[in-house]
DRENSEVO-498066 format. One line per field, with one value per residue (C-alpha): residue in one letter; x, z, y; residue number from 0. Coordinates in nm, 3 decimals. Each point is the difference from the previous one (the first is absolute). Layout:
<sites>
rest: [A,...]
X: [X,...]
Z: [Z,...]
Y: [Y,...]
nr: [NUM,...]
</sites>
This chain:
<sites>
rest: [X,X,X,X,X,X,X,X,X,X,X,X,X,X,X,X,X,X,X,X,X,X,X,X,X,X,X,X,X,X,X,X,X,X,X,X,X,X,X,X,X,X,X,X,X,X,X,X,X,X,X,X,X,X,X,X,X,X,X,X,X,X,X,X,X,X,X,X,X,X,X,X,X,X,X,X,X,X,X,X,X,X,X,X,X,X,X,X,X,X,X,X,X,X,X,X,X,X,X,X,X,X,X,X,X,X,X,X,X,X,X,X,X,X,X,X,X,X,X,X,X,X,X,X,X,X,X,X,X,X,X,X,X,X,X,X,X,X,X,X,X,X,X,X,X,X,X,X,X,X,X,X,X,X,X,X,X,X,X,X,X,X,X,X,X,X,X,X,X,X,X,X,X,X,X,X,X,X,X,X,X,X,X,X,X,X,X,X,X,X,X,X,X,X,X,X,X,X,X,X,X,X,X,X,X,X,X,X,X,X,X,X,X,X,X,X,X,X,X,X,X,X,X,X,X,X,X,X,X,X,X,X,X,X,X,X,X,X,X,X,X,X,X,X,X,X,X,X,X,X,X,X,X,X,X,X,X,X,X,X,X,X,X,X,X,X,X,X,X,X,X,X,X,X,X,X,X,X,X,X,X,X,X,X,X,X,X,X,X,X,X,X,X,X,X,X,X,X,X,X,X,X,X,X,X,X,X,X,X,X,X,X,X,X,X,X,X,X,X,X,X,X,X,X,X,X,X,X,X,X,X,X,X,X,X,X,X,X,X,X,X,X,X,X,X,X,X,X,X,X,X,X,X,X,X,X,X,X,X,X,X,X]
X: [-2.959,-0.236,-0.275,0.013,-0.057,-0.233,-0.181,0.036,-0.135,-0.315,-0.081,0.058,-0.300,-0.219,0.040,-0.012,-0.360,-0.130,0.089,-0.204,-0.272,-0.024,0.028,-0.317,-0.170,0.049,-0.122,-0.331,-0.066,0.019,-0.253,-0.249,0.063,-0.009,-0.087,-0.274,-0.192,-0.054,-0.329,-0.080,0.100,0.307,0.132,-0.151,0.183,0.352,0.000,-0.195,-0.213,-0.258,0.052,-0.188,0.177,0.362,-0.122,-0.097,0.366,0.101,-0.139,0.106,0.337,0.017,-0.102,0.281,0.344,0.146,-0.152,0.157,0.344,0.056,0.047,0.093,0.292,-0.207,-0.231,-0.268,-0.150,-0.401,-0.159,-0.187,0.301,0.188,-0.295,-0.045,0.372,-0.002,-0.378,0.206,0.330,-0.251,-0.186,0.222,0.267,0.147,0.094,0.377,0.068,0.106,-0.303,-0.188,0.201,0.024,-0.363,-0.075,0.283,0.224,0.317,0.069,0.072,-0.283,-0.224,0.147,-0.024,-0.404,-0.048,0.191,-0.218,-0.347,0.107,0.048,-0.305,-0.257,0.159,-0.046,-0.372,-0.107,-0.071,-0.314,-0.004,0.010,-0.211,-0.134,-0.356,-0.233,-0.264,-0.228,0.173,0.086,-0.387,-0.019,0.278,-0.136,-0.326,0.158,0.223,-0.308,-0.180,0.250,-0.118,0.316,-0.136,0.243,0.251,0.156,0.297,0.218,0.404,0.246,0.371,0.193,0.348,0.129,0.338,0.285,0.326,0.286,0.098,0.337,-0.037,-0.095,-0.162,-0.140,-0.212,-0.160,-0.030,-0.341,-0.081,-0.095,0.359,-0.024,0.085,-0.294,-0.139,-0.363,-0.283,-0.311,-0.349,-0.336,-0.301,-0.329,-0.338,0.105,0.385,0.070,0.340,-0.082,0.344,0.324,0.383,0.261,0.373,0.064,0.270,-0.115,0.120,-0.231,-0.348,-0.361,-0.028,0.321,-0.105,-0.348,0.150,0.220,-0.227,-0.222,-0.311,0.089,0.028,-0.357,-0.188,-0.247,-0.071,-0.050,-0.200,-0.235,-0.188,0.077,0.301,0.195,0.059,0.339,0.153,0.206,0.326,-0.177,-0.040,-0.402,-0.117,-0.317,-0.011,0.213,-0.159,0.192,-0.094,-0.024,0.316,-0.128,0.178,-0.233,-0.279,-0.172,-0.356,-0.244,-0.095,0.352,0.090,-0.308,0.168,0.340,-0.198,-0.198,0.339,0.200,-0.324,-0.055,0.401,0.019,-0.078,0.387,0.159,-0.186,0.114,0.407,-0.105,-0.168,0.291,0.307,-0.181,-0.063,0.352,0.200,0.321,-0.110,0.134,0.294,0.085,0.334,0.094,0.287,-0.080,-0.275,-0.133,-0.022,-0.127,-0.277,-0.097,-0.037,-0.248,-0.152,-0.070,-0.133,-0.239,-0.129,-0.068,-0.166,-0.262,-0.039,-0.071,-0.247,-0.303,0.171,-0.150,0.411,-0.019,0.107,0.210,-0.204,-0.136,0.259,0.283,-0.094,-0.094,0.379,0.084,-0.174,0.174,0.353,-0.126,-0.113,0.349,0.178,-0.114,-0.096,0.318,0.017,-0.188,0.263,0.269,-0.156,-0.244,-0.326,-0.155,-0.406,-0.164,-0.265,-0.251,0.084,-0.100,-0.308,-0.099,0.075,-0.235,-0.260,0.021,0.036,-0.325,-0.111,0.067,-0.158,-0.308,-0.062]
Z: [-5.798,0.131,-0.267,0.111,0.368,-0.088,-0.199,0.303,0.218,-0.205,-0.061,0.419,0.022,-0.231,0.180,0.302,-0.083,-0.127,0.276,0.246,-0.212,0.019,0.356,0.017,-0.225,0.273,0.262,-0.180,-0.133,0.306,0.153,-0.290,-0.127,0.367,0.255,-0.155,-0.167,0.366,0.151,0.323,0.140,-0.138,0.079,0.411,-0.058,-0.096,0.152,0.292,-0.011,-0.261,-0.305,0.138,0.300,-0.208,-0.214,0.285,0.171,-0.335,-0.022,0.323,-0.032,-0.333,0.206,0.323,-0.006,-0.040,-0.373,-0.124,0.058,-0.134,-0.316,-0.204,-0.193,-0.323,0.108,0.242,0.153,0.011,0.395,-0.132,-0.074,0.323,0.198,-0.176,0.032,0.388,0.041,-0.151,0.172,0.331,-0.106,-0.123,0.267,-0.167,-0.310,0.039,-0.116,-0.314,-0.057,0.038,-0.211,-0.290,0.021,-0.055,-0.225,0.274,0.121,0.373,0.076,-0.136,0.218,0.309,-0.084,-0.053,0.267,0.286,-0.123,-0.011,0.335,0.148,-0.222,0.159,0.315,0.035,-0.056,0.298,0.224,-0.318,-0.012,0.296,0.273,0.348,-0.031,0.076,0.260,-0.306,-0.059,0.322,0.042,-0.297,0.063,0.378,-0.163,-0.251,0.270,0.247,-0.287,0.145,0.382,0.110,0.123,-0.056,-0.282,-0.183,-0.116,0.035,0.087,-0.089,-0.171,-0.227,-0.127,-0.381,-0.041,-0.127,-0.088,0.288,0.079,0.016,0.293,0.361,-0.191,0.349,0.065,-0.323,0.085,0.118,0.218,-0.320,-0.131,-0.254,-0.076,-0.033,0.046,0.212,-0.120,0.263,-0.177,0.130,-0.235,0.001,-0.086,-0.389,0.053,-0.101,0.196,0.237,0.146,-0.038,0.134,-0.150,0.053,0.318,-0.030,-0.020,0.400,0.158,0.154,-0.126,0.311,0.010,-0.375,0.120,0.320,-0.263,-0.239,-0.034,0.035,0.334,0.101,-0.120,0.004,0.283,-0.228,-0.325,0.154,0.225,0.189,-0.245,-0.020,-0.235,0.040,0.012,0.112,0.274,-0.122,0.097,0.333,0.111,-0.010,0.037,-0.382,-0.040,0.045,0.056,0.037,0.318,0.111,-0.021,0.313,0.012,0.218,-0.220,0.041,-0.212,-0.053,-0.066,-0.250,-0.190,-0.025,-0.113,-0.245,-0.135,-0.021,-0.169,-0.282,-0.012,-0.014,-0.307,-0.258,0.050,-0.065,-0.285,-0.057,0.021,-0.214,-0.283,0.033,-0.020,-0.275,-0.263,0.035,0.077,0.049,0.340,0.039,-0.050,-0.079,-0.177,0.073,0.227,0.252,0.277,-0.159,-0.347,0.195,0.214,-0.310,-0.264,0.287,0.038,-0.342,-0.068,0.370,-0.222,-0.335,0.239,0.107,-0.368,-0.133,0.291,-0.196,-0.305,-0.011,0.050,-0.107,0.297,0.031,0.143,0.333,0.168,-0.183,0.159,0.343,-0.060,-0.061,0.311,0.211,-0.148,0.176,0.326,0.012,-0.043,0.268,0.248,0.210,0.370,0.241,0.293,-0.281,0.115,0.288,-0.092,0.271,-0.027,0.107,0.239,-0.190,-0.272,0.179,0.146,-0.357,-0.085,0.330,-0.143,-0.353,0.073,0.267,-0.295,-0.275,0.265,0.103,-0.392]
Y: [2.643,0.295,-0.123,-0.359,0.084,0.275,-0.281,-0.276,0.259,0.084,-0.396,-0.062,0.293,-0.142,-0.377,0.134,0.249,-0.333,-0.177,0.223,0.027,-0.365,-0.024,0.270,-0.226,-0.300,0.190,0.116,-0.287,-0.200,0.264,-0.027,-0.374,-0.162,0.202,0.252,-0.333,-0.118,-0.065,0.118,-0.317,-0.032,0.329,-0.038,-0.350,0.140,0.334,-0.054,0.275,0.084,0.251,0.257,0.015,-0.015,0.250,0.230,-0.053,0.028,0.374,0.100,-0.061,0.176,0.294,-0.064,0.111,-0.328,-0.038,0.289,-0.056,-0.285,-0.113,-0.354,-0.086,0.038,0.271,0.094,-0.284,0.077,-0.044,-0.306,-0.178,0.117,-0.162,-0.333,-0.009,0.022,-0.218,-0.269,0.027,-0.021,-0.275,-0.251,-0.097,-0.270,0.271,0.133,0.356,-0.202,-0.148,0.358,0.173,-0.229,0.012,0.333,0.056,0.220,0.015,-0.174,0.420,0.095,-0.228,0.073,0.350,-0.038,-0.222,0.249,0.279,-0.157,-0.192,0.405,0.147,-0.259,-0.018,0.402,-0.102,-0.153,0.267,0.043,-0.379,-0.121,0.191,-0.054,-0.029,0.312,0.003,-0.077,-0.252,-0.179,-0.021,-0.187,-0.246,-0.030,-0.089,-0.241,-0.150,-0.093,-0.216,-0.243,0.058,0.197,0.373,0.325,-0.094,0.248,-0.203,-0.286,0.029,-0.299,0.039,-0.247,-0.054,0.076,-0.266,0.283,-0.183,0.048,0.357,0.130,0.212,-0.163,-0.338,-0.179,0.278,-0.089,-0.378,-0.077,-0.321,-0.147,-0.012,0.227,0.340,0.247,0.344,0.015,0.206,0.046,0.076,0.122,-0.165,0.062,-0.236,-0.009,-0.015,0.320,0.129,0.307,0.017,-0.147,0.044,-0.136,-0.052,-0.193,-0.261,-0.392,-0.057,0.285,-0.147,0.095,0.185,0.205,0.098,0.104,0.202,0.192,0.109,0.298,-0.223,-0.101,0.398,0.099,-0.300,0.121,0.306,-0.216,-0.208,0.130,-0.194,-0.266,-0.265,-0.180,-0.394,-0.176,-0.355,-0.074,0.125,0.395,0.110,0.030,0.342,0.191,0.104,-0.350,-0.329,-0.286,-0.401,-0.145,-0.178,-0.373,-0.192,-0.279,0.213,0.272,0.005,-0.096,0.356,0.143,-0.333,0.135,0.331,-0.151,-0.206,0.321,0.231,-0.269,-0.030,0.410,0.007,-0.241,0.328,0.098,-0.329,-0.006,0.363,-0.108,-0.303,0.235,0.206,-0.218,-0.253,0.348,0.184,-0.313,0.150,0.063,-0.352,0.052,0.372,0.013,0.415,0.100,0.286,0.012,0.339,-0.158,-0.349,0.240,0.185,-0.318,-0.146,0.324,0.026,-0.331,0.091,0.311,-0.274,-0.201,0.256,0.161,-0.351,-0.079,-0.045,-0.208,-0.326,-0.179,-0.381,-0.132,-0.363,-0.323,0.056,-0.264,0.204,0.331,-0.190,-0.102,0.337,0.129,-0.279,0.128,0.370,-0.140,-0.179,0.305,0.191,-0.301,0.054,-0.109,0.240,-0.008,0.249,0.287,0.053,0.085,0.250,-0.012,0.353,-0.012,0.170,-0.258,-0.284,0.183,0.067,-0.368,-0.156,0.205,-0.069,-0.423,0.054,0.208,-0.313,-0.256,0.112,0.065]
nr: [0,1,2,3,4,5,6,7,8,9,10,11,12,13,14,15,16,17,18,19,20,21,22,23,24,25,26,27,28,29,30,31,32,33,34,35,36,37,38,39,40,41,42,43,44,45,46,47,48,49,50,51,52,53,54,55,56,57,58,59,60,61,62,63,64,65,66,67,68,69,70,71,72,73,74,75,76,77,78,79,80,81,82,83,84,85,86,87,88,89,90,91,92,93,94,95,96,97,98,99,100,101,102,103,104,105,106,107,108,109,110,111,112,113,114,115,116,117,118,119,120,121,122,123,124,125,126,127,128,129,130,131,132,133,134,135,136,137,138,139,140,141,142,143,144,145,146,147,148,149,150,151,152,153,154,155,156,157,158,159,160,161,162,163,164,165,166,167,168,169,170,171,172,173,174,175,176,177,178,179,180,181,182,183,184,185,186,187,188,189,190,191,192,193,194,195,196,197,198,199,200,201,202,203,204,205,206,207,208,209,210,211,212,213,214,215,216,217,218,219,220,221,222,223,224,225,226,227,228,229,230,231,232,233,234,235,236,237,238,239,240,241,242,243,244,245,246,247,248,249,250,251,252,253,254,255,256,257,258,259,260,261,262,263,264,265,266,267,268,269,270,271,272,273,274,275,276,277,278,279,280,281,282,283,284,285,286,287,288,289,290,291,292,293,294,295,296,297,298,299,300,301,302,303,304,305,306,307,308,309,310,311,312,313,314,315,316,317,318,319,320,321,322,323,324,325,326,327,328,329,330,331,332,333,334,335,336,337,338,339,340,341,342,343,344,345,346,347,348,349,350,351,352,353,354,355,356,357,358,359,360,361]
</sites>
C-alpha cells in the first residue's frame, strides 16, 4: 500500500517537473522565436515604444523594489519579460487579461501581478520623467513656440477624459456630460509634445477649470512661468501666465479673431499630444482597473511611456483617423461654459489686449 503511493507520488513529481519545464520552455521561446526576431518596426508596432527604450525600462526596473519581490509560477520572471508583458497589456485594448496571458504563457494572476507592479514602478518615475521645463529650457520652447507668430510660450494646458467602467462608490460623480463614466487627467505640453505636468484623478463630472484651480500648477504657475504663459481654450479661466481665446459673440475684432485663430493653431501640438497618447497605450480608452489610485497611476504610467518614447519614430494611423481621434478629445472636454463660471483676471486680459495688438500689427 505504502510502496504504491510512495510510487504514485514519485511519478506525480516527475509529471509535474516536466510540466514546468515545459511551461519555461513556452515562455522563452515566445521571447526568442517571436518577439526577439522583430525588426525595429515591428517591435515600435506591437509594443509601442522602441527596443531601446523597453530595454532601458527593462533595466531599471530590474534595479527597483518592485522587481525583486516578485517572482512567477515557474521561476523568476527576467525585467525584459515583465516589460513586454505590461507594453502589450497597454497597447492592445481590445486584448482581455485572457488574451495577455495566454500569450505570454502566464497565469491570469500572474499578469495582473506584473502589470500592478510596472503600473507603480513607472508611475514612481515621473517626477524623473516628466519635468517642468528649466529656464534653459523654457527659452528654447519660447523660441520654438514663436516660429508660429505667438510671443512668450512656455507650454500649453488642456485635460481629457479616460472611459473607466461604472464605479461602485458615488457613480454620478463619475458621469461626465458625455454620458460616460471616466476619470480626467490635465497635461501641460510643450513644442514637441512632451508632458511637463500632469494631475490626475478628478472624477468624469468636475470641469477643466475646477481641475486646474485644484492642482499644484494652478498654485505656482506665476513662479514657473515667469514672465511667460501657458495657452488654454475656453473651458480655463484667462490668466496672466494663462491665455485664453476670446469669447466669440458675433463682435470680436479683427485683431482679437486673429489671436483666437493663432492660439487655436499654436494650441493644436496638445491634441495631437492626447491623440499620440491614447492611439500607442490604447487602454486609455477604455481602462479596465478598479480603484482611482490604480486608475491615476496606470495613466500616470503610460504619461511617463509617453515622454520616454518621445523621440521614437510611432507609425501613426491615416491622418483622417487621428483627426477623428482628436475630434473624440475635443468632444470630451467641450462641455457648456455656463457649469461653472469662469472669472477672467485683469492682468489676464491686459496681457491678452497686448498680445492680439501684438499678433495684428505683425
Amino acid at each position: 500500500m505504502f510502496e504504491c503511493n510512495d510510487s504514485s507520488s514519485s511519478s506525480d513529481e516527475e509529471l509535474f517537473a516536466v510540466f514546468v519545464e515545459r511551461q519555461k520552455q513556452k515562455k522563452e521561446h515566445f521571447l526568442e522565436e517571436t518577439i526577439f526576431k522583430y525588426t525595429g518596426l515591428q517591435f515600435l508596432e506591437n509594443f509601442r515604444v522602441s527596443r531601446e527604450v523597453a530595454e532601458f525600462i527593462a533595466k531599471r526596473f530590474e534595479e527597483s523594489e518592485y522587481f525583486f519581490k516578485q517572482s512567477g509560477e515557474f521561476g523568476k520572471l527576467s525585467g525584459y519579460f515583465y516589460t513586454v508583458v505590461f507594453l502589450w497589456f497597454a497597447g492592445h485594448e481590445a486584448a482581455s487579461y485572457r488574451d495577455v496571458a495566454d500569450r505570454f504563457r502566464i497565469a491570469i494572476s500572474t499578469l495582473r501581478k506584473i502589470v500592478q507592479r510596472m503600473t507603480y514602478f513607472l508611475s514612481n518615475l515621473a517626477p524623473e520623467i516628466i519635468t517642468w521645463p528649466t529656464s534653459d529650457e523654457r527659452r528654447r520652447i519660447r523660441s520654438q513656440f514663436s516660429l508660429n507668430g505667438f510671443p512668450g510660450v512656455v507650454g500649453v494646458i488642456d485635460g481629457s477624459h479616460v472611459r473607466i467602467d461604472k464605479p461602485s462608490e458615488d457613480p454620478d460623480c463619475y458621469l461626465n456630460r458625455n454620458g460616460f463614466y471616466s476619470l480626467q487627467f490635465q497635461i501641460v505640453c510643450d513644442h514637441r509634445g512632451k508632458i511637463r505636468d500632469v494631475i490626475i484623478g478628478f472624477p468624469g463630472s468636475v470641469h477643466d477649470s475646477r481641475v486646474f484651480r485644484a492642482s499644484p500648477l494652478s498654485e505656482n504657475l506665476i513662479a514657473k512661468c515667469g514672465g511667460n504663459y501657458i495657452l488654454g481654450d475656453s473651458d480655463y479661466p484667462c490668466l496672466k501666465n494663462l491665455l485664453t481665446p476670446y469669447k466669440d459673440l458675433g463682435n470680436l475684432t479683427r485683431a482679437q479673431q486673429r489671436y483666437n485663430a493663432k492660439l487655436s493653431e499654436t494650441r493644436s501640438i496638445i491634441e495631437h499630444c492626447f491623440g499620440i497618447l491614447k492611439q500607442k497605450f490604447t487602454q486609455l480608452n477604455h481602462l479596465k482597473l478598479r480603484g482611482d489610485h490604480d486608475l491615476a497611476n496606470f495613466i500616470r504610467a503610460c504619461c511617463v511611456l509617453h515622454n520616454l518614447a518621445l523621440e521614437d519614430n510611432f507609425p501613426t494611423l491615416e491622418n483622417i483617423e487621428l483627426q477623428q481621434s482628436r475630434e473624440s478629445i475635443r468632444q470630451e472636454h467641450s462641455y457648456d461654459i455656463q457649469v461653472e463660471e469662469l472669472e477672467d483676471d485683469r492682468d489676464g486680459a491686459e496681457m491678452r489686449n497686448h498680445i492680439a495688438n501684438l499678433l495684428f500689427s505683425g
